[in-house]
C-alpha positions as CSV (number, residue, x, y, z in Angstrom):
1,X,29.9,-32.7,1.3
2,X,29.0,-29.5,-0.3
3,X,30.5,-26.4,1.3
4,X,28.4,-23.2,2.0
5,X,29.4,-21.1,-1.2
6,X,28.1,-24.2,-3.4
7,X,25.1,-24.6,-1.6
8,X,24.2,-20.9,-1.9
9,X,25.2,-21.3,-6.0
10,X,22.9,-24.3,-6.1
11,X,20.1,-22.4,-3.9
12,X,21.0,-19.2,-5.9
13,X,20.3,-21.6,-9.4
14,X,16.9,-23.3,-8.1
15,X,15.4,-20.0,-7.5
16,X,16.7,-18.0,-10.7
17,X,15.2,-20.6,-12.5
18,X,11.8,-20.3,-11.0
19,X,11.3,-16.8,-10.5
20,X,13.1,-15.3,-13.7
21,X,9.9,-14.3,-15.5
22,X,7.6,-13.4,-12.8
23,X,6.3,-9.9,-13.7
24,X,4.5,-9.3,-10.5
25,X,7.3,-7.4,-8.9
26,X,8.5,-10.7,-7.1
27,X,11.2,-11.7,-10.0
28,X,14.7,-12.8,-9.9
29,X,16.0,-9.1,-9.8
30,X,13.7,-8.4,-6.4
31,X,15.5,-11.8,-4.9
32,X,18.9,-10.6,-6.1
33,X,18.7,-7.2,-4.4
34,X,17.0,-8.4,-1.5
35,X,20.3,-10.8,-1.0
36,X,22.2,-8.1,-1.5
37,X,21.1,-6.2,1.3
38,X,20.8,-8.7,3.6
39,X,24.5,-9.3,2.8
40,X,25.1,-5.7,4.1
41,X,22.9,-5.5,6.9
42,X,24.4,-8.9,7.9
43,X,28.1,-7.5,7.7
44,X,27.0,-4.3,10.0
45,X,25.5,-6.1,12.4
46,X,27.1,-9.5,12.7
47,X,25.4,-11.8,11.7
48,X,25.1,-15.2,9.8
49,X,25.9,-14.6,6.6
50,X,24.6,-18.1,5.3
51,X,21.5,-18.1,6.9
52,X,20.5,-14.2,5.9
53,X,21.6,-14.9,2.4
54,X,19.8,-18.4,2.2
55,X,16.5,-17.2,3.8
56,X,16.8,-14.1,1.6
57,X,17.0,-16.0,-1.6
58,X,14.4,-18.4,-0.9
59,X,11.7,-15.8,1.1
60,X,9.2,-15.8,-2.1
61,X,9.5,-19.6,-2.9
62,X,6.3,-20.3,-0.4
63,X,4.7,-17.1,-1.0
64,X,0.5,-18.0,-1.4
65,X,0.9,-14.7,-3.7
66,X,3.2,-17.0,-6.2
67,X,1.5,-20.1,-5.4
68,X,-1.5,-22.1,-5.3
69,X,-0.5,-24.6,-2.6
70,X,2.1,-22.6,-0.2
71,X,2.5,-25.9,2.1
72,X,3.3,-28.3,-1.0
73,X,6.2,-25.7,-2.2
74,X,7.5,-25.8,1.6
75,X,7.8,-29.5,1.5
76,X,9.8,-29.5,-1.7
77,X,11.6,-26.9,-0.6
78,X,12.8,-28.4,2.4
79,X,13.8,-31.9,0.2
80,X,15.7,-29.1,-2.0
81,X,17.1,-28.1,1.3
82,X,18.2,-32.0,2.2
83,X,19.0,-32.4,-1.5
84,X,21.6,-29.7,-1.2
85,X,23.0,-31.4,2.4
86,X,21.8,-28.5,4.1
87,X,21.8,-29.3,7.7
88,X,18.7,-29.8,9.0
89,X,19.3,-27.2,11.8
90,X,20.0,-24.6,9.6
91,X,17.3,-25.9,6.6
92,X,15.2,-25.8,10.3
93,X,16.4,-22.1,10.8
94,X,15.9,-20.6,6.9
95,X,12.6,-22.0,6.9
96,X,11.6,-20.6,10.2
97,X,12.8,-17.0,8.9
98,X,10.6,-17.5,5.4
99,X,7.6,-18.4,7.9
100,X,8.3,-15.1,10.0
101,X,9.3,-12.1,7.9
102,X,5.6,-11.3,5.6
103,X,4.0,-7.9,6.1
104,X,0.3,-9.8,5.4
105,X,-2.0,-6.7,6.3
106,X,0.7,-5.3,9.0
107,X,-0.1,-8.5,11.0
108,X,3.8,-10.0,10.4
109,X,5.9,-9.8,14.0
110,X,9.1,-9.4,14.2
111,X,10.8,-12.9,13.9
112,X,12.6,-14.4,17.0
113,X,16.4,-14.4,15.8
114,X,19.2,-11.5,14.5
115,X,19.2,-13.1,11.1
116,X,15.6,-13.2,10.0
117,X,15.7,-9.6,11.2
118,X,17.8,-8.7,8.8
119,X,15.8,-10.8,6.1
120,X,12.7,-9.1,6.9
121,X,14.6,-5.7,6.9
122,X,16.3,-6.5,3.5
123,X,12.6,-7.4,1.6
124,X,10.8,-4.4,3.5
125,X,13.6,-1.8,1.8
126,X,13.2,-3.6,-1.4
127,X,8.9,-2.4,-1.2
128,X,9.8,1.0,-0.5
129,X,11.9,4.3,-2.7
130,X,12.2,4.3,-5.9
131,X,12.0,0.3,-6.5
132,X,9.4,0.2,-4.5
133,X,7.2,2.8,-6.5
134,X,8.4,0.7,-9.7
135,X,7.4,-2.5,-7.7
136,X,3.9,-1.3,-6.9
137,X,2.9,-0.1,-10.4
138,X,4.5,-3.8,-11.6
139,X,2.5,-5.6,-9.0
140,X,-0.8,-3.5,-9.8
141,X,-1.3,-3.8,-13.4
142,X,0.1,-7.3,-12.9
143,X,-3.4,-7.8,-11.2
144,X,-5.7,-6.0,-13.0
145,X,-5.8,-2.8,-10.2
146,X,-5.9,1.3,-10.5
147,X,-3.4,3.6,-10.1
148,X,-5.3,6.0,-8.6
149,X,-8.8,6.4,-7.6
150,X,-9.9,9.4,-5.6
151,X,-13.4,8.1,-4.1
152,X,-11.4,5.0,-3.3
153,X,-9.9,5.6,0.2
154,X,-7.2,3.8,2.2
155,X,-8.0,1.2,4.6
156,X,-7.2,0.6,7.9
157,X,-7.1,-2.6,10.5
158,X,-7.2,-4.9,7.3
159,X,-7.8,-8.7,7.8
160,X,-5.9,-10.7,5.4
161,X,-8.3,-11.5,2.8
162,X,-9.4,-7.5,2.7
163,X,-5.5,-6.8,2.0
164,X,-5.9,-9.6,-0.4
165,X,-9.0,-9.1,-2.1
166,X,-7.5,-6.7,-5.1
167,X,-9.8,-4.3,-3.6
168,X,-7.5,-1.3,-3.8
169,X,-5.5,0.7,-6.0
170,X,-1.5,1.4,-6.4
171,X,-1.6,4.9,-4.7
172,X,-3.9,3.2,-1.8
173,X,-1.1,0.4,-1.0
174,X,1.1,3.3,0.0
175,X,-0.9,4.3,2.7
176,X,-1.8,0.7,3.6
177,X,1.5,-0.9,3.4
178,X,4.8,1.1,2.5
179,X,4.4,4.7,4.3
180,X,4.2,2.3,7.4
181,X,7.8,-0.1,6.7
182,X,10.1,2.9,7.5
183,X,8.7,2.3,11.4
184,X,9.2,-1.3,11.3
185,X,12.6,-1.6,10.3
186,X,14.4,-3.7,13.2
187,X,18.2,-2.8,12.2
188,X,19.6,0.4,12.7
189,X,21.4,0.1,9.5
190,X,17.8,-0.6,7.9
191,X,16.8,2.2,9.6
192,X,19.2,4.9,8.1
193,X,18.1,3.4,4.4
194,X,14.4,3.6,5.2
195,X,14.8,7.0,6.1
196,X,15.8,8.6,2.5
197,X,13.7,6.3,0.6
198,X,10.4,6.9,2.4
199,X,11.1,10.5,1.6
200,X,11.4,9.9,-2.1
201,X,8.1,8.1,-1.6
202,X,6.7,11.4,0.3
203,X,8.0,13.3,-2.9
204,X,6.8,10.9,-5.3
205,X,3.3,11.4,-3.9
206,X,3.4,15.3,-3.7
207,X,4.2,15.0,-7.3
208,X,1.5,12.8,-8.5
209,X,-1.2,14.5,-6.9
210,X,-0.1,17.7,-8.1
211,X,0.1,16.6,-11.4
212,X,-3.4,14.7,-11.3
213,X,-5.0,18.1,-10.6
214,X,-2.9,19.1,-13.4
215,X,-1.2,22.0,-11.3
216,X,2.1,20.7,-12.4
């Protein structure tokens, strides 16, 4: 029987291997931080360790934005799960967290238990500050989209397929997407992060306009 640290190696494998190269923002690096924090946040508040970090590491592998059949990769993910003796309780649980956590248009709830909390809490930090900036302009040229357009305006009460549709630019999915995560942290240690990096973002925006009017 495979213990909990060798299952999270073998999970922690399976996913390096798939996501290494992905230039879209959503590589590797993203999954490793992401853990990371959920690590942390799991420490403050108390809660499974296992579960954050497993649903953490695996929250991209059914992502439609990665891939073409989202419910095919869920069904080989679970037989990963079952591969790796997973129970099917908590392969149950990790899968339910990846289901819950997705911004999708601000249309995501909050999930139902402590742990995917935290999970959706760790990937939210990870789209905002710095790495978030850095994520955006990765994910926008990645698909072909502006950095800026001033007669293009932010959107609001977006379906899916209009937050979908490429029909924006990086500076708009600030205003539609990560000017709006600091709110909808559900930690109070996620909250204190949010705080300073949704600043920087504020900053980061002051700048850039300045500097597109050439006034800096």
């Amino acid at each position: 029987m495979m213990t909990e640290n060798q299952q999270l190696e073998a999970i922690e494998h399976h996913v390096k291997k798939a996501l290494l190269s992905e230039s879209s923002g959503h590589d590797w690096w993203h999954i490793h931080r992401v853990r990371n924090a959920a690590l942390k946040i799991a420490a403050a508040e108390g809660a499974n360790s296992f579960i954050c970090q497993s649903a953490a590491l695996l929250h991209d592998m059914i992502d439609d934005k990665l891939f073409d059949n989202p419910e095919a990769e869920k069904i080989k993910l679970q037989a990963f799960l079952e591969e790796i003796e997973v129970s099917k309780d908590d392969s149950d649980w990790i899968l339910a967290i990846i289901d819950s956590i997705s911004f999708k248009a601000g249309q995501g709830g909050v999930p139902e238990t402590l742990e995917g909390q935290i999970v959706q809490d760790a990937d939210r930090l990870d789209a905002i500050g710095a790495i978030g900036i850095a994520r955006t302009m990765a994910y926008s040229g990645n698909k072909g989209r502006l950095i800026h357009d001033p007669e293009m305006q932010a959107r609001d009460h977006l379906t899916l397929e209009e937050y979908r549709s490429g029909q924006d630019t990086a500076i708009m999915h600030f205003y539609e997407k990560l000017l709006k995560l600091k709110d909808l942290m559900n930690t109070s240690y996620a909250q204190k992060l949010a705080q300073d990096r949704h600043d920087y973002m504020l900053g980061f925006l002051e700048q850039f306009y300045a500097e597109w009017e050439g006034d800096k």
